[in-house]
N, C-alpha and C positions, 0 to 999 in steps of 0.2 A: 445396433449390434453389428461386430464386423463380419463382413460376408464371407469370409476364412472360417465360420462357427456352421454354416451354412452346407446342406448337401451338394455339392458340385453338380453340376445339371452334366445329364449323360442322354442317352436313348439307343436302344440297341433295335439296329435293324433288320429286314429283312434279308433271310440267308437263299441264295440260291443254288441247291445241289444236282446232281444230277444222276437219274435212276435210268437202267435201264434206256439208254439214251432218251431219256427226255427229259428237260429239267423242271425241277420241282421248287419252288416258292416258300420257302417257312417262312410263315411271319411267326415274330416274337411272344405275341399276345395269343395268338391262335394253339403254338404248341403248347405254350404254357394252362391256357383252357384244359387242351387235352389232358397235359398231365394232372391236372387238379382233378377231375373227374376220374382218372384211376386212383388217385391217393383216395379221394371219397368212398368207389366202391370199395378198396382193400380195407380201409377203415370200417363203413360198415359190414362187408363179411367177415372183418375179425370179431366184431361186437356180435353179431350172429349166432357165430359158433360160441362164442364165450357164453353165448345166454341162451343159447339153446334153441334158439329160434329157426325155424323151418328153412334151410338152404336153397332148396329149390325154388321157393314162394318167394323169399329174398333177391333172389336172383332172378324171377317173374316179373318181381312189381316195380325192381331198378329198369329195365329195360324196357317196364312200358313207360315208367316215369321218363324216362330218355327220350323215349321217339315223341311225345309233347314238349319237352323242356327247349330244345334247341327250336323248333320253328317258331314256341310263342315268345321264346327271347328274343329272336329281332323281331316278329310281330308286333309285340311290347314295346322296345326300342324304337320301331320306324314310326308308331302310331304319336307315342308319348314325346319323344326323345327328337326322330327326324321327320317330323311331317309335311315338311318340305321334300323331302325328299321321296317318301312314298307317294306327293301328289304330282313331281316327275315320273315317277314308276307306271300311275295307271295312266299317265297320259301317254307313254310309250314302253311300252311292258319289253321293247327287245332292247332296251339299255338297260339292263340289269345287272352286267357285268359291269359297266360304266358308272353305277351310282350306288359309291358300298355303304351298305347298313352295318351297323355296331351290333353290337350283343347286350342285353339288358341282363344281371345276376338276378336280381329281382322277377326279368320276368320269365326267366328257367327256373325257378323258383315256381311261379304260378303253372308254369306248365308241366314241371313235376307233378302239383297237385292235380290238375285237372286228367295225366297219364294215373296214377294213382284211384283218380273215382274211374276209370274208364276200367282199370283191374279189379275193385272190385265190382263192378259192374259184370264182368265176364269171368270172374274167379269165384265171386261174395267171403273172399277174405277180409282178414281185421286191417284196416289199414295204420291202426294205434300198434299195433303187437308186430306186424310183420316191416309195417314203413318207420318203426321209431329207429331200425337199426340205418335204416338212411338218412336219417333227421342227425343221430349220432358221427356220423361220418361226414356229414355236409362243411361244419367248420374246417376240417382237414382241408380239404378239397377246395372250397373255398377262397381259404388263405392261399393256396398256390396261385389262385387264379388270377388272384387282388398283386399278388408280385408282377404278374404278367403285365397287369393295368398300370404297375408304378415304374417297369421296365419301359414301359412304351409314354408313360407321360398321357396317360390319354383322359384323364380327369381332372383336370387344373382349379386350384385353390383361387382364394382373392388373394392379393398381395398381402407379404406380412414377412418380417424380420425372423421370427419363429426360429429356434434353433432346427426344427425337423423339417424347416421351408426346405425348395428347393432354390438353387442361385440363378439365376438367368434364365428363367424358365419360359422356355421359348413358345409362348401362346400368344397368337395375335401379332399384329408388326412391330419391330425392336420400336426405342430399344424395351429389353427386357428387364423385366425386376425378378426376386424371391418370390417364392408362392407356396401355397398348401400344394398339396397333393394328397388328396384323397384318396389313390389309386393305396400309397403307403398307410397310410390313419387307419383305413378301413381293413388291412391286413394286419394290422398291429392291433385291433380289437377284434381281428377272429382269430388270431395269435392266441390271443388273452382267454376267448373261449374256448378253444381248445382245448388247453388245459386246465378248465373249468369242467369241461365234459371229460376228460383223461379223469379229474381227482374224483367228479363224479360216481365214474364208473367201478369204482374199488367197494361199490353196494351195488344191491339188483335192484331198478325201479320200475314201478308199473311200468306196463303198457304206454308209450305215449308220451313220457316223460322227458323227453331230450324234443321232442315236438313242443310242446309245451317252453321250457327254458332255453329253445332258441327262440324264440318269440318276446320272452321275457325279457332277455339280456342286451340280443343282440337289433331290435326293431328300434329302442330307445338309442342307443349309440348312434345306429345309422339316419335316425332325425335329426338329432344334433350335428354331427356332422355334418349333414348337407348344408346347412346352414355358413358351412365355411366354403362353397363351392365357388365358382368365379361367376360374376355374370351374364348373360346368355352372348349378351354382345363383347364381352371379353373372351367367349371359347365354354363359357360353362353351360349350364343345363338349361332349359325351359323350366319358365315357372308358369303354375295355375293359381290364379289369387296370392298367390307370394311364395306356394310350396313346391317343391319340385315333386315331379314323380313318384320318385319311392320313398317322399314323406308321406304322401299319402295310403302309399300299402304302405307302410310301417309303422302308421296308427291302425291297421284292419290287422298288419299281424301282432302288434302287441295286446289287442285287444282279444283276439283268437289265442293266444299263448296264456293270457290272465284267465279267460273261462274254461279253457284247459287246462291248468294246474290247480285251480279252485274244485274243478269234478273229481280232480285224481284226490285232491286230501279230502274231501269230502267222502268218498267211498273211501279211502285208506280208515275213514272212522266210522263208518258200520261194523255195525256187531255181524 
């Protein structure tokens, strides 16, 4: 295939501005984080109101979900992803700024849930009824974040001619070839669910229900895909017995997504 059919390799870098005389650092991936986590909540407080669901409790259970989310995604990240690097960290805990950890979606994902039992632990709300309008939001959110990851290149495929490759894709010592990018794949199937949860939402469903079919939809895609990742000594992921990381949650969430939509039709058929 010629490499004119191919995405042009870019990367957009770090901006430095300056506030209030100091100067400030934006990285590309970092603001873009940010902004996907506003598209998330606005997404879910619009499903919210639309359905009727408790404002204030919504707006409770996202901000306990938050203050877990972000520590156990590089948690997740440093454990799974850089463990070299966290066993630099406990051997000198005052390099910390010297040795950056990544961020895990996956495991802001587990620490949503874990902020989540922590609220109803100290609220006893429903976390099906009040957390599905975050579940519905998340793909939004999501997809921005996954742009940020294909702005920065920081997920690299195996080589491959692929028209969605990217061209000269600069992982590991030149010279370079085409490659996946995962960072794009994976925003182009939460693209796809998005507007699976948009056609969705034009009916009211239980409690739970976007919990449920992002489990469903979106846990099978992201096994597959990893499977297209580069390997570990080319710049890509750690493997465990051959799987990466979040193929492994992503058989625990597709399997939680299956016994979750199997109890909603189940009771949808009580008398």
């Amino acid at each position: 295939m010629s490499a004119t059919l191919l995405i042009p390799w870019f990367r957009f870098q770090p901006v430095t501005v300056e506030v209030a005389q100091h100067e400030l650092v934006l990285n590309p991936f970092q603001v873009t984080m940010l902004f996907g986590v506003i598209v998330a909540l606005v997404m879910a407080f619009l499903f919210a109101r639309e359905n009727q669901r408790p404002w204030k409790s919504t707006v409770d259970l996202a901000l306990h979900a938050l203050a877990f989310a972000f520590p156990i995604s590089l948690l997740f990240n440093g454990l799974f992803y850089q463990p070299e690097a966290v066993r630099r960290l406990c051997e000198n805990p005052v390099a910390i700024l010297d040795i950056p950890l990544g961020w895990s979606s996956y495991g802001g994902v587990l620490g949503g849930f874990v902020g989540a039992a922590v609220w109803k632990w100290r609220r006893g709300g429903s976390i099906l009824e009040i957390g599905d309008s975050l579940a519905f939001g998340g793909p939004f959110g999501w997809f921005v974040g996954r742009l940020g990851c294909f702005a920065v290149h920081d997920h690299p495929g195996r080589a491959s001619d692929f028209a969605l490759a990217v061209a000269d894709y600069q992982v590991g010592p030149p010279p370079w070839g085409p490659r996946h990018d995962l960072g794009l794949y994976d925003a182009i199937v939460l693209l796809c669910l998005s507007c699976v949860f948009l056609f969705a939402a034009r009916r009211r469903r239980p409690p739970g229900f976007y919990f449920g079919l992002l489990g469903l939809l979106y846990a099978p895609a992201r096994f597959l895909l990893d499977f297209l990742r580069a390997p570990y000594v080319e710049g890509g992921d750690l493997r465990y017995a051959g799987l990466t990381p979040s193929q492994y949650v992503s058989i625990g969430f597709f399997i939680a997504g299956a016994v979750l939509m199997r109890q909603l039709r189940t009771t949808a058929r009580e008398p």
